[in-house]
DOFI-797520 format. One line per 8 residues: number of its first residue (from 1); their letters; for each residue x, y, z of C-alpha. Coordinates in Angstrom, 2 decimals, m for minus. Each point is the difference from the previous one (the first is absolute). Example, Ala and Ser with C-alpha at 12.3 -4.5 7.8 and 13.67 -1.06 7.14 Angstrom:
<atoms>
1 = AS = 12.30 m4.50 7.80; 1.37 3.44 m0.66 .
</atoms>
This chain:
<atoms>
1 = XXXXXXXX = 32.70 m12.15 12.06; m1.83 m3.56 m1.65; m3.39 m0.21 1.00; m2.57 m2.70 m2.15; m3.35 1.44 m1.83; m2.27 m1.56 m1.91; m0.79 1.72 m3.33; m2.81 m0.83 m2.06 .
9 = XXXXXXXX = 1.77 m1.62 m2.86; m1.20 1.56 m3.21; 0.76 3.59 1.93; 3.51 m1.48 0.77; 0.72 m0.94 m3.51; m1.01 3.54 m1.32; 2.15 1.17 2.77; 3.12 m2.16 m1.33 .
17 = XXXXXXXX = m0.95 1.22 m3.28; 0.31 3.78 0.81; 3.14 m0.62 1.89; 1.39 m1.26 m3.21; m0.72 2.58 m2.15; 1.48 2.46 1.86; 3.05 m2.21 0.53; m0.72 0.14 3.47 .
25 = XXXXXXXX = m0.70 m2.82 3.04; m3.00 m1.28 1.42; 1.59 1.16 3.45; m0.03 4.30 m1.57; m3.11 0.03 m1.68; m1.48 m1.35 3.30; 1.85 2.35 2.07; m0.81 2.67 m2.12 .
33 = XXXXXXXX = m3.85 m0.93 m0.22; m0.03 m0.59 3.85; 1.77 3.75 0.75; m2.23 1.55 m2.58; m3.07 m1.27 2.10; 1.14 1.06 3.09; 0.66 3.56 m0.72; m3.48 0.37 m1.85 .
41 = XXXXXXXX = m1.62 m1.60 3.05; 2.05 2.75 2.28; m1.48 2.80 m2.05; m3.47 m0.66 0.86; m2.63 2.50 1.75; 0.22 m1.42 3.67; m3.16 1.68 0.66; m3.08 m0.22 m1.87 .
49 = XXXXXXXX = m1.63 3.50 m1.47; m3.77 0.17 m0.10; m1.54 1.65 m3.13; m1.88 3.33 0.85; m3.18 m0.54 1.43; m0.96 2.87 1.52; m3.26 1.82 m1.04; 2.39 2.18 m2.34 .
57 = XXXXXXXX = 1.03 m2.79 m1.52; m3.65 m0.63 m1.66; m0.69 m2.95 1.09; m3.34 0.70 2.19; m2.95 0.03 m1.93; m1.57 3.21 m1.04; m3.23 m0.76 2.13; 2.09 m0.54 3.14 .
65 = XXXXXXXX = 1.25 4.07 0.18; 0.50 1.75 1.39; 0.59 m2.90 2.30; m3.11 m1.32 2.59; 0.06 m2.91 1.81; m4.31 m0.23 m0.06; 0.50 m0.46 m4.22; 2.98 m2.54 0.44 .
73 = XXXXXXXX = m1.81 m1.71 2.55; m3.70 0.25 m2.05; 2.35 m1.73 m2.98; 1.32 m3.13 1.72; m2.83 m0.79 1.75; m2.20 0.40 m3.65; m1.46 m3.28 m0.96; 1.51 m0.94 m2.83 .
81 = XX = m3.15 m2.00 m1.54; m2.10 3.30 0.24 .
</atoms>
């Protein structure tokens, strides 16, 4: 199928350039390029993972366990300029 794009033209003239040295046409190495994109798009997570947060995971501050909600609480509340 023809279709038109418009290609930045220093990228294009690298592009004719590789095609070249591999004794190969603009038309293949584009193909090629365009494929190779696809299938590493396709091969993405679909769904994101979340790190581990969890109290286990260390991230709550030694002062907050075990875990009460009157410290937490106490904490955001604090005024910072004090």
């Amino acid at each position: 199928m023809k279709t038109t794009v418009e290609i930045d033209d220093d990228l294009l003239r690298q592009a004719k350039l590789r095609a070249a040295e591999r004794g190969e046409s603009l038309r293949s190495l584009l193909e090629r390029g365009l494929q190779r994109e696809l299938e590493a798009t396709d091969t993405r997570p679909t769904r994101y993972e979340f790190r581990d947060a969890s109290v286990a995971g260390g991230w709550v501050k030694p002062e907050f366990l075990p875990w009460h909600w009157d410290k937490v609480r106490e904490v955001a509340y604090e005024d910072p300029d004090s």
